[in-house]
Structure formats: C-alpha cells, structure tokens
Backbone bond lengths (Angstrom), bond angles and torsions (degrees), N, CA, C in turn:
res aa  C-N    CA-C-N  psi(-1)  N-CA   C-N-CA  omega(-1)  CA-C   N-CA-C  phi
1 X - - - 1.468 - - 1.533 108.78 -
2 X 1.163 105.31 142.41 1.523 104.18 -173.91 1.676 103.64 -112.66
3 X 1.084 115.93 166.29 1.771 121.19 -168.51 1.686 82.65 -115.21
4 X 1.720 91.57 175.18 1.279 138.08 -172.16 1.595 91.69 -47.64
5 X 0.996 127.58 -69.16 1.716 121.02 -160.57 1.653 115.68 -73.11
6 X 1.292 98.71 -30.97 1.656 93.72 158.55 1.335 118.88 -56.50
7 X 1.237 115.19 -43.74 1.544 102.44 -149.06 1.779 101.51 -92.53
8 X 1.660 125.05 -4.18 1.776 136.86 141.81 0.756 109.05 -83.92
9 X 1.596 146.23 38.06 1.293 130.64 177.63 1.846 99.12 -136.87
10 X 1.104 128.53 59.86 1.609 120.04 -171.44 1.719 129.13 -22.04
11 X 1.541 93.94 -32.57 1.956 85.91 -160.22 1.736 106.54 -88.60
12 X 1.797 87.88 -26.81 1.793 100.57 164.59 1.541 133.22 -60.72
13 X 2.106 98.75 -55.87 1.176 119.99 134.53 1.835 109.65 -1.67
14 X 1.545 110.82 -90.29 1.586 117.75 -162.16 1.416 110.95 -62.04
15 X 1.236 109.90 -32.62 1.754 105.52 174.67 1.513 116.17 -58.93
16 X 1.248 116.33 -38.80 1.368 129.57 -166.61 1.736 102.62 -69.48
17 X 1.613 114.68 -48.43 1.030 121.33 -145.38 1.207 92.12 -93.55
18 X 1.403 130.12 -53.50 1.498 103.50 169.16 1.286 114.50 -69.82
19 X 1.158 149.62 11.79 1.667 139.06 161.59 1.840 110.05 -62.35
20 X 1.679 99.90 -41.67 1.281 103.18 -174.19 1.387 103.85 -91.16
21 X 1.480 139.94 -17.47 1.339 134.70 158.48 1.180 113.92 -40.92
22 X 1.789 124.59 -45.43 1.363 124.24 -161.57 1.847 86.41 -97.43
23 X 1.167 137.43 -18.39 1.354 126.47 170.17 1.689 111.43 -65.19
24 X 0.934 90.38 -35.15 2.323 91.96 -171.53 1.812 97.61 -84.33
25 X 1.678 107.45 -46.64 1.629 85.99 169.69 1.756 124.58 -73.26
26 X 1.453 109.76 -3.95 1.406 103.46 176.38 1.314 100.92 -88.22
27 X 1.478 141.76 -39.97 0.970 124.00 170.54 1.608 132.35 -51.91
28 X 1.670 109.69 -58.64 1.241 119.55 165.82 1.691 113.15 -29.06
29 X 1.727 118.19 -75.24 1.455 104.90 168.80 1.077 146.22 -40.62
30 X 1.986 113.44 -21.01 1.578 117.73 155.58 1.225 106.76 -77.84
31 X 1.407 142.34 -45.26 1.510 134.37 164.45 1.673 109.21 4.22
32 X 2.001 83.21 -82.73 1.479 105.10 -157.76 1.504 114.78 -70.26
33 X 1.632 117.59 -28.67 0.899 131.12 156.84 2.000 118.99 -28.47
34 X 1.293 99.25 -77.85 1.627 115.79 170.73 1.421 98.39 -45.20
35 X 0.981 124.16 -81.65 1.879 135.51 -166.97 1.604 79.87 -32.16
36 X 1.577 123.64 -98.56 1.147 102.40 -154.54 1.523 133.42 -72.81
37 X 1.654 114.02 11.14 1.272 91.29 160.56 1.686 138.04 -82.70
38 X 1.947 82.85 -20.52 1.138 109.73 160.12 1.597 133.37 -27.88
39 X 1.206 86.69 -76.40 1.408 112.14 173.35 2.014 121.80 -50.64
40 X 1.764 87.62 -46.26 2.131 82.30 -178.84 1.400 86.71 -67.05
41 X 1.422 158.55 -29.55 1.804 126.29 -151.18 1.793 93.01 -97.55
42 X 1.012 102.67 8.35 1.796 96.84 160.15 1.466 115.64 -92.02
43 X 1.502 131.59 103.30 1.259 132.10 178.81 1.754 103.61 -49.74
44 X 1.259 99.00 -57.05 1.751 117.65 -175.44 1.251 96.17 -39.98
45 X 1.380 114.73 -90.95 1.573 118.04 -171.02 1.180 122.25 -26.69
46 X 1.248 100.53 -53.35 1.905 121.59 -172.78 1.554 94.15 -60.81
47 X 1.347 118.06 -54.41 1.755 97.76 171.34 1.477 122.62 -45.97
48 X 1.416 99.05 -46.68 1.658 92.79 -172.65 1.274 118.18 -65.21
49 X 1.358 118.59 -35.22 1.328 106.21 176.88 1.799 124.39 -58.06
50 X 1.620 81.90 -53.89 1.650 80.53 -173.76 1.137 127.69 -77.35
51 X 1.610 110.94 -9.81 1.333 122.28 157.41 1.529 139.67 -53.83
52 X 1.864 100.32 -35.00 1.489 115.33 176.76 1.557 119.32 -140.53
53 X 1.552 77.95 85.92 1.880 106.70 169.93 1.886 99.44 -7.95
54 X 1.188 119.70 -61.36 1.355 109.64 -130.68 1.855 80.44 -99.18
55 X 1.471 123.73 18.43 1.531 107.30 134.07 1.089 137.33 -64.37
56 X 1.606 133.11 -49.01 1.207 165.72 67.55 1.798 94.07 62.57
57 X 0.981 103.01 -71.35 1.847 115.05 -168.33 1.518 106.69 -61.61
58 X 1.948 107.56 -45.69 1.274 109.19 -160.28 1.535 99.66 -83.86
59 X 1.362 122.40 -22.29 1.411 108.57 -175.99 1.715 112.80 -84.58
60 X 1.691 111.28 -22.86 1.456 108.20 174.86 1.452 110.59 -52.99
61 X 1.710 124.94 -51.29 0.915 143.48 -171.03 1.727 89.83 -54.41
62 X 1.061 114.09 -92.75 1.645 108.38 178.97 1.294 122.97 -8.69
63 X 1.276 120.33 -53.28 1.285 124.98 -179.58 1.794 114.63 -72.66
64 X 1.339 99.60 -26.38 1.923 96.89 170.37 1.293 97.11 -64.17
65 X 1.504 114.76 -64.15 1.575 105.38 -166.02 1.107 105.41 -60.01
66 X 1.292 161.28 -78.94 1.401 139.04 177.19 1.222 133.45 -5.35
67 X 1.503 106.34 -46.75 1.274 108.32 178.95 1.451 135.72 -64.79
68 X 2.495 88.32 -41.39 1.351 94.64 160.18 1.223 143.75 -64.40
69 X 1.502 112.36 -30.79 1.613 127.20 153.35 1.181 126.54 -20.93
70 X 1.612 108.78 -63.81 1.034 141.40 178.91 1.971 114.33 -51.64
71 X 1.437 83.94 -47.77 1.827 102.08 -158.93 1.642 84.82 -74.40
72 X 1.816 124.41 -53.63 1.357 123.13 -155.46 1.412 125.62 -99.27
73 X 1.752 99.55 -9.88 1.698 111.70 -175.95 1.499 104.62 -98.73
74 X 1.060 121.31 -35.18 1.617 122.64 -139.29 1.986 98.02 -48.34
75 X 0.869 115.27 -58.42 1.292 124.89 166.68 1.712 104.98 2.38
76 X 1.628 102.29 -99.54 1.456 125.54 150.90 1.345 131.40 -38.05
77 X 1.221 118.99 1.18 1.432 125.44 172.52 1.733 119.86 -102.27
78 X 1.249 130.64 143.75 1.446 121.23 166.04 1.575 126.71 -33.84
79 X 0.927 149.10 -177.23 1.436 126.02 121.41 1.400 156.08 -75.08
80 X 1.771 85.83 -18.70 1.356 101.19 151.98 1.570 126.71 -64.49
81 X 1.356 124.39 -50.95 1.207 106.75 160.48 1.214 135.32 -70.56
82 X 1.525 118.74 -8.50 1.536 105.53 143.10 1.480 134.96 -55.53
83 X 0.985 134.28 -48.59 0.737 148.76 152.13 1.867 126.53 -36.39
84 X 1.289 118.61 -36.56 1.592 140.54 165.89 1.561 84.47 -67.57
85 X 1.411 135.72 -69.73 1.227 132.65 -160.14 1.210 126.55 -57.98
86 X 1.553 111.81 -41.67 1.681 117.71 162.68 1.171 129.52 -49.63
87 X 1.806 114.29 -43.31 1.060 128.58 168.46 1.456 110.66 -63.56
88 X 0.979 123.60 -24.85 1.703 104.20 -174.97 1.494 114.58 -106.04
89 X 1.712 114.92 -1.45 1.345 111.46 133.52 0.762 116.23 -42.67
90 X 1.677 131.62 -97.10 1.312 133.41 160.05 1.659 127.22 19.92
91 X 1.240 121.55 -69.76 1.089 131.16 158.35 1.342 123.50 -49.86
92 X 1.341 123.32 -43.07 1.233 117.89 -154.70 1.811 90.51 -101.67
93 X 1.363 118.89 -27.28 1.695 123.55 150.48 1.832 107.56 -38.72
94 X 0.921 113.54 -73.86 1.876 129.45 178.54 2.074 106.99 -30.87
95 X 1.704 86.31 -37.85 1.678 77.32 -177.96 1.329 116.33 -100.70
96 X 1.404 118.19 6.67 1.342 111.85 168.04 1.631 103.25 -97.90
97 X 0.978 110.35 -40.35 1.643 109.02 168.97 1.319 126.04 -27.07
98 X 1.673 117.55 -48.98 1.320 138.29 -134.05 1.507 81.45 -85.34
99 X 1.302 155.58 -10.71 1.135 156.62 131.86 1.512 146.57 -25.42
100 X 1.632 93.83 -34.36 1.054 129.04 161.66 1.704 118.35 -56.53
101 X 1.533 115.85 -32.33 1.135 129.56 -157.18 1.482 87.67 -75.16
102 X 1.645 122.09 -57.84 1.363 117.26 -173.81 1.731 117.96 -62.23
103 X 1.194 103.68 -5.49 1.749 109.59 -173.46 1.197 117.51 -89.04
104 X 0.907 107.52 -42.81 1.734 129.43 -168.73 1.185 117.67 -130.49
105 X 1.542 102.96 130.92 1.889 105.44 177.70 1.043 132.54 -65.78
106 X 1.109 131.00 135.91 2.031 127.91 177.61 1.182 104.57 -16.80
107 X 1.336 116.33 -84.76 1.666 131.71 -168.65 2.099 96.61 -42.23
108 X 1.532 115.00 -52.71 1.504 87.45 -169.70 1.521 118.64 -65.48
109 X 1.361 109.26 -11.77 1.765 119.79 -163.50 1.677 77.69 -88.95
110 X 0.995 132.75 -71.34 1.893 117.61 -176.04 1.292 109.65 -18.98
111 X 1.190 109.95 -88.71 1.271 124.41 177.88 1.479 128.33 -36.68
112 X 1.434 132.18 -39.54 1.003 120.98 137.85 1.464 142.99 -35.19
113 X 1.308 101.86 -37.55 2.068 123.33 -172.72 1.251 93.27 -82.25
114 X 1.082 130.43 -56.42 1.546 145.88 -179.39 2.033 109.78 -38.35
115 X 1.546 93.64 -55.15 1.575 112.51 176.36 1.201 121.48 -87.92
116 X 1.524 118.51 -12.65 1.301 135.78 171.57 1.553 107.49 -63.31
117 X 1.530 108.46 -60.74 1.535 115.43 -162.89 1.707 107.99 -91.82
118 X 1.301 108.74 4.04 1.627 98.26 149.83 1.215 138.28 -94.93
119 X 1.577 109.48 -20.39 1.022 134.31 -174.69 1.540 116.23 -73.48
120 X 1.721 98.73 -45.41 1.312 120.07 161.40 1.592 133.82 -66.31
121 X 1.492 99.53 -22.31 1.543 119.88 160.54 1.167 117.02 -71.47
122 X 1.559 109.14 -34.57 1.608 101.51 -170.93 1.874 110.00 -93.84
123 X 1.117 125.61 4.38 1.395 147.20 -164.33 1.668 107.53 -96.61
124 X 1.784 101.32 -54.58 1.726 125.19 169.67 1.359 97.26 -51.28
125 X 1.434 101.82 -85.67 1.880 107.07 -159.58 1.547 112.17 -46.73
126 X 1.179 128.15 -22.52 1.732 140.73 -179.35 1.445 73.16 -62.08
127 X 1.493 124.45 -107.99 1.320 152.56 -164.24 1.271 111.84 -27.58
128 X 1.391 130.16 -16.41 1.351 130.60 -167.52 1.708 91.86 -103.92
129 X 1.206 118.07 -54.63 1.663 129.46 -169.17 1.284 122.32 -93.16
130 X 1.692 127.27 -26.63 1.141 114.61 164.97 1.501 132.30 -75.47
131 X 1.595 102.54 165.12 1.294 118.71 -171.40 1.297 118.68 -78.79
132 X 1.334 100.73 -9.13 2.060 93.43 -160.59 1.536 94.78 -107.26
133 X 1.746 94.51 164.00 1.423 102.07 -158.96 1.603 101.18 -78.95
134 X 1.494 106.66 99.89 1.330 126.48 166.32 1.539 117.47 -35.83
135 X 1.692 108.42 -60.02 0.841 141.05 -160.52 1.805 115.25 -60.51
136 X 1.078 111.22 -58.01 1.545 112.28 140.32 1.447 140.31 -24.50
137 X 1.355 98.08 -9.73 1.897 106.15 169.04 1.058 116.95 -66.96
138 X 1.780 103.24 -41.57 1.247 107.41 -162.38 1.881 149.15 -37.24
139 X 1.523 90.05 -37.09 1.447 94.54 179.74 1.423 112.62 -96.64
140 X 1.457 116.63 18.91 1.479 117.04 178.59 1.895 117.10 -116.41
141 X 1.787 93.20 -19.34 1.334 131.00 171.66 1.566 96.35 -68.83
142 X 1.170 126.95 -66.76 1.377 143.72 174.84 2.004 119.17 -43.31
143 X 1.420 99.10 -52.25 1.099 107.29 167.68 1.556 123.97 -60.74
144 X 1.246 98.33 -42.46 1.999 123.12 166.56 1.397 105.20 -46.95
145 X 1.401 120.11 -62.13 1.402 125.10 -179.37 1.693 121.14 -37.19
146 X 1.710 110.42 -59.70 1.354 150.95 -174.36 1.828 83.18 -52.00
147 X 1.615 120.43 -74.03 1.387 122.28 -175.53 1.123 117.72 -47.17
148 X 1.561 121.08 -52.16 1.557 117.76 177.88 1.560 124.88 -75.92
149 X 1.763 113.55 -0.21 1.199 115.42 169.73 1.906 108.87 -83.08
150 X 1.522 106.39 -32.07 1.025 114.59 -177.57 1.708 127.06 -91.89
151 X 1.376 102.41 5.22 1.147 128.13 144.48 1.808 133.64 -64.28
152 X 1.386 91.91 -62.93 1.522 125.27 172.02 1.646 81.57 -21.75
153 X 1.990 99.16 -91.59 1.084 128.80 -157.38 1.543 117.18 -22.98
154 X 1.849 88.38 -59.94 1.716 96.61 -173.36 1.734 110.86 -61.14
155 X 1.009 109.00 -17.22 1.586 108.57 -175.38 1.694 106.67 -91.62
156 X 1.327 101.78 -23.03 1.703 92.77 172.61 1.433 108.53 -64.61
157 X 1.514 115.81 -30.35 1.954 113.12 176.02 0.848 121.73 -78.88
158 X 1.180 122.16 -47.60 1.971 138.33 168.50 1.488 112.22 -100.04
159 X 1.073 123.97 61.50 1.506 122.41 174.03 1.538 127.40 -61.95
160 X 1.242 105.75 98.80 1.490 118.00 162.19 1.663 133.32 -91.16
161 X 1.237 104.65 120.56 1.619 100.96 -172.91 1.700 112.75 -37.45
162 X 1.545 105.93 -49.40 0.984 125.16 -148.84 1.751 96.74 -77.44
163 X 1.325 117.11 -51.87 1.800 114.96 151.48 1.132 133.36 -14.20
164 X 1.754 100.87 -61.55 1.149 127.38 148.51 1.689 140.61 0.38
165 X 1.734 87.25 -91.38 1.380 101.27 175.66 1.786 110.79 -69.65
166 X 1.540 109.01 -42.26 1.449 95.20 168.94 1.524 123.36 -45.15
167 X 1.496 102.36 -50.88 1.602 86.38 -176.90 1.307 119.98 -56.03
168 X 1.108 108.12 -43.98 1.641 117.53 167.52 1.581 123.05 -21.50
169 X 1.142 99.68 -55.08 1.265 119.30 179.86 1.559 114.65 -79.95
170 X 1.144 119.48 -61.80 1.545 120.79 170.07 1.744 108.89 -33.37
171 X 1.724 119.81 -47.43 0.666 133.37 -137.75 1.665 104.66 -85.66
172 X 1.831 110.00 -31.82 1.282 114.80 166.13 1.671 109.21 -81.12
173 X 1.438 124.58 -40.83 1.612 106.50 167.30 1.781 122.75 -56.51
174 X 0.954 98.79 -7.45 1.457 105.11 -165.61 2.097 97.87 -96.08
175 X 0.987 93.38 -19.48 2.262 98.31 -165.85 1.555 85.85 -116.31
176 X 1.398 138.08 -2.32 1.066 132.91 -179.10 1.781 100.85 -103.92
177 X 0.914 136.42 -22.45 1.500 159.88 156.59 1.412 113.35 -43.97
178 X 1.541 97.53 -70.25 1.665 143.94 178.61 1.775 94.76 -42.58
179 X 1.017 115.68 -50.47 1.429 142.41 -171.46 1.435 117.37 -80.53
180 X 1.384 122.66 -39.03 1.083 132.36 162.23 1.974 115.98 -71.18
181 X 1.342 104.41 -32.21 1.769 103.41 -175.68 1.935 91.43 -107.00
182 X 1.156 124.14 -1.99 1.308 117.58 161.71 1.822 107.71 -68.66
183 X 1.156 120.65 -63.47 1.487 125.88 -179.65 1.063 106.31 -54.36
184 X 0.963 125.00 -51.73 1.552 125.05 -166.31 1.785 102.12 -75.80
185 X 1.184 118.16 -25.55 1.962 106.04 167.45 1.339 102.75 -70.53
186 X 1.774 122.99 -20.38 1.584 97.93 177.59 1.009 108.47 -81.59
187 X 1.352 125.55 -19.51 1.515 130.97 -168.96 1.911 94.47 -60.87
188 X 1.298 91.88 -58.46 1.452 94.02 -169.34 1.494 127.53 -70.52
189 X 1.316 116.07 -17.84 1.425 131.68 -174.09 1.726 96.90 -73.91
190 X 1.551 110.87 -60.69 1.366 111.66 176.26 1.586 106.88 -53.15
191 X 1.205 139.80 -19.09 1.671 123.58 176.08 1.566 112.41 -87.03
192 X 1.369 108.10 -15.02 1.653 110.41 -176.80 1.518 97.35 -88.05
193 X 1.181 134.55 6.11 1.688 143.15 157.67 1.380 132.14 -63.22
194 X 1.477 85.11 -37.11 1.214 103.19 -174.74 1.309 133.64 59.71
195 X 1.377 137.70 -117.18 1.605 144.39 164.91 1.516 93.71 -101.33
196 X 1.197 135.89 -19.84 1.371 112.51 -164.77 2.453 105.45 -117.96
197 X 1.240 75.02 99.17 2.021 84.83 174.46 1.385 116.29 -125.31
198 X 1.085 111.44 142.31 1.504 93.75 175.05 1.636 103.17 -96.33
199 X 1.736 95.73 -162.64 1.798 84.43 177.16 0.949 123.85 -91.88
200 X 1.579 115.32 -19.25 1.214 138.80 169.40 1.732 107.46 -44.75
201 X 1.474 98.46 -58.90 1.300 106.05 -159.76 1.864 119.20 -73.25
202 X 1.254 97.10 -29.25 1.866 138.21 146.92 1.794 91.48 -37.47
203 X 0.991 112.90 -91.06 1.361 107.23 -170.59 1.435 133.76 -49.50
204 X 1.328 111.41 -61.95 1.489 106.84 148.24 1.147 150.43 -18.22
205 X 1.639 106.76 -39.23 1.550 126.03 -168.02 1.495 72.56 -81.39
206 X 1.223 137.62 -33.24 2.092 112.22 -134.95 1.775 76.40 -112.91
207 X 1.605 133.47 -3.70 1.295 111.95 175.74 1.896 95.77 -94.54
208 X 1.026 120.48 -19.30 1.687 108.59 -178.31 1.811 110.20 -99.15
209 X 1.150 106.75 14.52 1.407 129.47 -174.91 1.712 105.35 -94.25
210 X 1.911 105.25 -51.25 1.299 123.33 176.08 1.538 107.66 -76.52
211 X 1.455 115.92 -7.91 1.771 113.48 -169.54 1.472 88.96 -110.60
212 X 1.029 153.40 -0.45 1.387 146.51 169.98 1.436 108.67 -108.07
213 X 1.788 119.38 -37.36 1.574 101.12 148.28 1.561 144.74 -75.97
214 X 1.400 101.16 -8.11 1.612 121.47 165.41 1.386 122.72 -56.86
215 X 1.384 93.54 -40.32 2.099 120.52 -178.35 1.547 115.64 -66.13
216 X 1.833 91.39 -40.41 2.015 97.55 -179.22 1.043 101.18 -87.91
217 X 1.586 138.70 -26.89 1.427 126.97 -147.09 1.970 83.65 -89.42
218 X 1.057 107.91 -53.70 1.706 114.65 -176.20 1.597 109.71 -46.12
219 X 1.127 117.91 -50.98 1.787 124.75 167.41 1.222 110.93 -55.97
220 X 1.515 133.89 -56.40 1.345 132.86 168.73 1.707 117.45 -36.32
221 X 1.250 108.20 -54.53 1.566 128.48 -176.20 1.869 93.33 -51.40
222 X 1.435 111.92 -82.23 1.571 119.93 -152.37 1.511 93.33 -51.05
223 X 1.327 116.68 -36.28 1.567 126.74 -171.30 1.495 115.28 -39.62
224 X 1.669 91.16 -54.94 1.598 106.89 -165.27 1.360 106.78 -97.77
225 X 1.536 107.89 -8.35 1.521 117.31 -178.45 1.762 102.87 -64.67
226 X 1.416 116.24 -45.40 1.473 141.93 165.10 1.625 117.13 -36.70
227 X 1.132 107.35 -33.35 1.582 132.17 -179.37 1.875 107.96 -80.80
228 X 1.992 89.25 -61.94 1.914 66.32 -172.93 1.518 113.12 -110.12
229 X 1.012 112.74 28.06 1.418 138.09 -176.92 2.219 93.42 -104.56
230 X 0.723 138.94 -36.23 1.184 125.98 172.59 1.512 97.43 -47.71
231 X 1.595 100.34 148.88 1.871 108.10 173.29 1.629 102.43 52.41
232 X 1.230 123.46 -11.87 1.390 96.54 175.20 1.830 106.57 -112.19
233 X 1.033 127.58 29.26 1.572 112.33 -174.27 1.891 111.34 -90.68
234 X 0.678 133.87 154.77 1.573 154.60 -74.82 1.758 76.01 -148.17
C-alpha cells in the first residue's frame, strides 16, 4: 500500500506501481502455475477434461469474459474486485494449461519458462526505461497480431511444419514488442495522473498493468513452448 505522498509524487508514484505490477503478475503466474500442476497429477480430472471438449470450451469462454470485464469495467469496479477478477483468470488460465502436462515434457515446459521470463524481462525493462516513443508501435503491433491470427488459421487447414515454426517465432518477436509498449502504457498512463490519483484508481492501473503483462508473458511461453517441445512431446 502506498501513502499520501506517493500517490502526488509521479516518478515515486512509477516505481511503486510497477513494483506491484510485477508483484500481481508474479503472483498470478504462480496461481496458474499451481492450478495446472495441480490439476495434470489428477488422473480423474485429467480424464474429464480431456475427455469432454465442451469443458475446454466453457472455461475458454470464461476467460474472454473476464477479460472483457476486466478490459471494459475496471473503471466502475472496486479494486478489490479487480483484483478477485484477475485472479480468477489466473485460475481459470491454470486449468486449461494443466493439459499441457500430457503434451509436453517437463524438461521442454522448463525450458520454455526459463526462456520465457528472460525474454519477457528483457522486453519490460526496454519498455519501462527507454526513451523512444514506445508508444507509437501500437498500431503496427496491432496489425502484427491480426497477421499472426490469420496465419494461425491458414495453417490450422494446410499445416506446415515449416509455417509452423515461423509463426512460432514471429509470434514471440511479436508478444515480446507487445511487452515492451505494454510497460511503457503503464509508464505512461501513470504520468497522465499527474499529482491527483486516488488509491483506488492507483490500484487498478497496476491490476490492468499485470493483465496486459500476464497476456504477453503467457503468449511468449506457448510460443517458445512450440520450439522446444517439437520432438519432445510425451
């Protein structure tokens, strides 16, 4: 919790607020982490899921609406229930994961997490400390997205390895970017505050701060998971 002079003080303000940005996404990733490891050492469960598609369906769906909640309420919401809401992304992230366990071997899921959070480290600290207008990515970052969804697609009909691994790859320069003009809107959102935030409003910013780095760090992962998870699945 931060006091009265932090939250009129901007440059103090930003230290604080991304400290607890990277505290709610470090938590959130142990969340989902637990949930799904949880979840693969249940034979039972693990049947049910993979047994009935339309678990699978109902929790993706869950997780859109969350997100939109998230993306269109937060404003109008407490912060405590912001905060309840991230977390149960989180959770409901953990149980689609837990799938993963049967796909991919320990060692390739390490190694991914391992390459995930440097990659994602080195994407943050750019975005948090540099000078250049980050912010200007955006509609080309955006456009990137639109291509690699429409990539995805065409390769789900005509699947080529080699498609494949490109997207793969596009797909971590592209959430590693994502990641770099994500930090840097908190950077910037907290300066359009100015001296006057409340705590409420303090909090919020650093829970949709942790849900837009939750989104790249998770894309980065499956991305590269794709990489060393080839030849190695289970």
């Amino acid at each position: 919790m931060s006091d009265l002079s932090i939250l009129q003080n901007v440059e103090r303000r930003e230290n604080t607020l991304l400290r607890n940005v990277y505290l709610y996404l470090f938590a959130g990733l142990l969340l989902t982490a637990a949930v799904s490891f949880a979840l693969s050492q249940s034979a039972a469960l693990m049947r049910t899921i993979v047994l009935n598609p339309m678990v699978m369906v109902i929790v993706a769906i869950a997780q859109i609406a969350v997100v939109m909640v998230l993306a269109g309420r937060t404003e109008r919401m407490k912060s405590s229930t912001a905060i309840i809401t991230f977390f149960s992304y989180a959770v409901l992230t953990g149980i689609t994961f837990s799938v993963l366990f049967i796909a991919y071997a320990p060692s390739a899921m390490a190694k991914a997490f391992l390459s995930s959070a440097a990659v994602f480290l080195g994407g943050s600290l750019y975005g948090a400390f540099t000078k250049r207008n980050v912010m200007s990515w955006g509609r080309f970052l955006f456009m990137g997205l639109f291509g690699l969804l429409f990539a995805t697609l065409i390769n789900m009909f005509f699947f080529t390895s080699a498609l494949d691994m490109l997207i793969s790859a596009v797909g971590v320069v592209l959430f590693t970017a994502l990641t770099a003009w994500d930090t840097n809107k908190i950077v910037a959102l907290n300066r359009e505050f100015g001296g006057e935030i409340s705590q409420s409003d303090y909090t919020k910013l650093g829970i949709m701060g942790a849900l837009d780095l939750y989104l790249d760090f998770i894309n980065i992962f499956l991305y590269l998971l794709r990489f060393f998870g080839n030849g190695n699945r289970d």
